[in-house]
N, C-alpha and C positions, 0 to 999 in steps of 0.2 A: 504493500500500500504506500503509496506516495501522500506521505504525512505533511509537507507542506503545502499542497495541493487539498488536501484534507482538511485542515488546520484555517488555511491565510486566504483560500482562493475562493471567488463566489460563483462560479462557474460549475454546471453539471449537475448531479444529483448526487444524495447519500439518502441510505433508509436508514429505520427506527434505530438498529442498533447502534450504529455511528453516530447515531445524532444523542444518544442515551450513552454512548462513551466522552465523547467532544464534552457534556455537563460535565461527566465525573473530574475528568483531565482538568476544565475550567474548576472544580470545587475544590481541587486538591493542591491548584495552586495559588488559588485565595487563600485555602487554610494554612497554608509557609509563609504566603506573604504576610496576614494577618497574626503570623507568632512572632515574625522575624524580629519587629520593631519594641516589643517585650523583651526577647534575650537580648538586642543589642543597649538597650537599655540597661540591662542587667549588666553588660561586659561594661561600658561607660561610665558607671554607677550611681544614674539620674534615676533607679526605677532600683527598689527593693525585691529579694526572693521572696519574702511573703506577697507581694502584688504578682507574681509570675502564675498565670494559668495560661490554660491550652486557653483557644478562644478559635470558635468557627462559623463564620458571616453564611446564613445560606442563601443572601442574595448575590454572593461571589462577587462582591465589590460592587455590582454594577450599582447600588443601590444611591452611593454619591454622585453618579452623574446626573440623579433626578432633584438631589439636593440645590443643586446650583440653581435650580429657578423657583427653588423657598428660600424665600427672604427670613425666615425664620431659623435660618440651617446655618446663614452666612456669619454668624458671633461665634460659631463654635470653630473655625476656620484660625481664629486669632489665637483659641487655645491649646490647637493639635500640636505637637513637638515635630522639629523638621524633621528627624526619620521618617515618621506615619506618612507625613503630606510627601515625600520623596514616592515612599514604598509602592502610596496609593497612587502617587503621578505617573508612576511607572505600570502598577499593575490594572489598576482600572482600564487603558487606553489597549491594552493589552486582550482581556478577558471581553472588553466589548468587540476587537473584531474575532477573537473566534466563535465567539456568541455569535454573532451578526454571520460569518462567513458558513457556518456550520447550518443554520438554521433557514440562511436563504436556500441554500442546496437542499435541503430540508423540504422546503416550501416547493420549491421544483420538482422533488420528486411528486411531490402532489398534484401535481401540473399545474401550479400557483406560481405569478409572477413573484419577484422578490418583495415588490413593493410593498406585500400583503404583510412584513415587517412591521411596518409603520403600525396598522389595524392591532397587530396581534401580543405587540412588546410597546414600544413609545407610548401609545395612545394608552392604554391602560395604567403603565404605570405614571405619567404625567397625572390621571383623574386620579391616584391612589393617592399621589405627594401633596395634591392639592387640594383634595376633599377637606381637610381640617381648616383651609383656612375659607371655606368657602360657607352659609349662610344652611341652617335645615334644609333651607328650602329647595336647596340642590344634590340632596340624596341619592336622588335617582341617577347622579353622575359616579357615586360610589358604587353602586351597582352596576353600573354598566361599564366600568369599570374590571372591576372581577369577572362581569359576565365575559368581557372578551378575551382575558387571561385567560381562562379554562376553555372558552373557544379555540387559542390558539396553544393551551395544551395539547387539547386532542388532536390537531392537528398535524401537528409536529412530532407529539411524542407516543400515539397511541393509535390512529389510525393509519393503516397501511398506501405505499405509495401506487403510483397508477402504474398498470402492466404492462407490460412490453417498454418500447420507445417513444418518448413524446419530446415536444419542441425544447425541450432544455438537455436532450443525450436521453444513452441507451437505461436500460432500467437496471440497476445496483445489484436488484438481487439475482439476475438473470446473469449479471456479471461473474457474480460470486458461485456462482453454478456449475459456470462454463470452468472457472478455473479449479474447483476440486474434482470435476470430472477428470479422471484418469486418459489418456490417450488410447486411443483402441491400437492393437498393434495391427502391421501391414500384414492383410494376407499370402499368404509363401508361395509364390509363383508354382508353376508348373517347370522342370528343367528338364528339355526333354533331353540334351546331350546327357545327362547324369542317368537317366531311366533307359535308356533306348542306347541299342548297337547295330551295326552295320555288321550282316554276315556274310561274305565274301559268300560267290556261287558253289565254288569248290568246300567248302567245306560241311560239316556234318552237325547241323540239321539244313538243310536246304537254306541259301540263302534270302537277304531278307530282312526286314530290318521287327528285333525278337524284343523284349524288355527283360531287362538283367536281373539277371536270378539274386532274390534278395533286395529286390529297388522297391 
């Protein structure tokens, strides 16, 4: 498998399972980046071992990039220590394009444009950050909301991709089929110089052409 093609590219399809590996790969390296700035704390000696636990984000970082448009999120900014805001500048920008690169291919296999991002990840989590600062009477934007997050759960991660080939390449799992499929071997000619002899007239049994004793 061509991992960076996998990984960085938004071109082509991946099903369920690849798109169910690509989260785990993104959780797991939220969860380092998110310890990293603890221990180095610890080695600098700005952070005591009693403060030291595991700690695991399971919106995989991506969750700060909806912050920056709550005005309510921007005082906490002045109190992060530069490790975090480093760790996060690095790994946030990071985990949104395999997020993003994984998930359009994703969408493709579905025979959904990319764009369908937008509907199924932005749009929702935009109404999620902003529902608190928004008035009762806009509830129904919290719900709708969550409604299209689980829409585009299912989509992505649970219903299966379209069969055969369609307008974004060939189908993943049809892929994946052809390659554990073993080779059939060639079947073994006929050689007739190896089975068959030539018997001169003179000799005994009449000549002629006889198949070799033992062929």
């Amino acid at each position: 498998m061509d991992w960076t093609s996998y990984l960085f590219r938004f071109d082509g399809r991946i099903n369920r399972a690849l798109m169910w590996q690509a989260l785990l790969i993104v959780a797991l390296l939220a969860a380092v980046l998110e310890n990293l700035s603890p221990v180095i704390g610890l080695l600098d000696g700005t952070r005591s071992a009693a403060r030291l636990g595991i700690e695991f984000d399971f919106d995989f970082g991506l969750d700060d990039l909806f912050r920056v448009v709550d005005p309510g999120a921007w005082h906490l900014l002045a109190s992060t220590d530069r490790v975090t805001l480093i760790l996060k500048g690095f790994g946030t920008p990071l985990f949104l394009w395999i997020y993003l690169a994984t998930a359009i291919k994703r969408l493709h296999d579905r025979g959904r444009s990319g764009w369908w991002i937008v509907l199924f990840f932005f749009l929702p989590n935009l109404l999620l950050h902003l529902s608190n600062r928004l008035p009762p009477a806009f509830a129904p934007l919290d719900w709708a909301g969550y409604a299209l997050w689980l829409w585009g759960f299912v989509e992505m991660f649970i219903v299966p991709g379209t069969s055969g080939t369609n307008r974004f390449g060939p189908d993943p799992l049809a892929e994946t089929e052809n390659d554990s499929t073993p080779a059939t071997p060639a079947a073994k000619g006929w050689d007739q110089s190896r089975e068959l002899e030539i018997v001169p007239p003179s000799a005994s049994p009449p000549g002629g052409m006889h198949v070799k004793r033992g062929a």
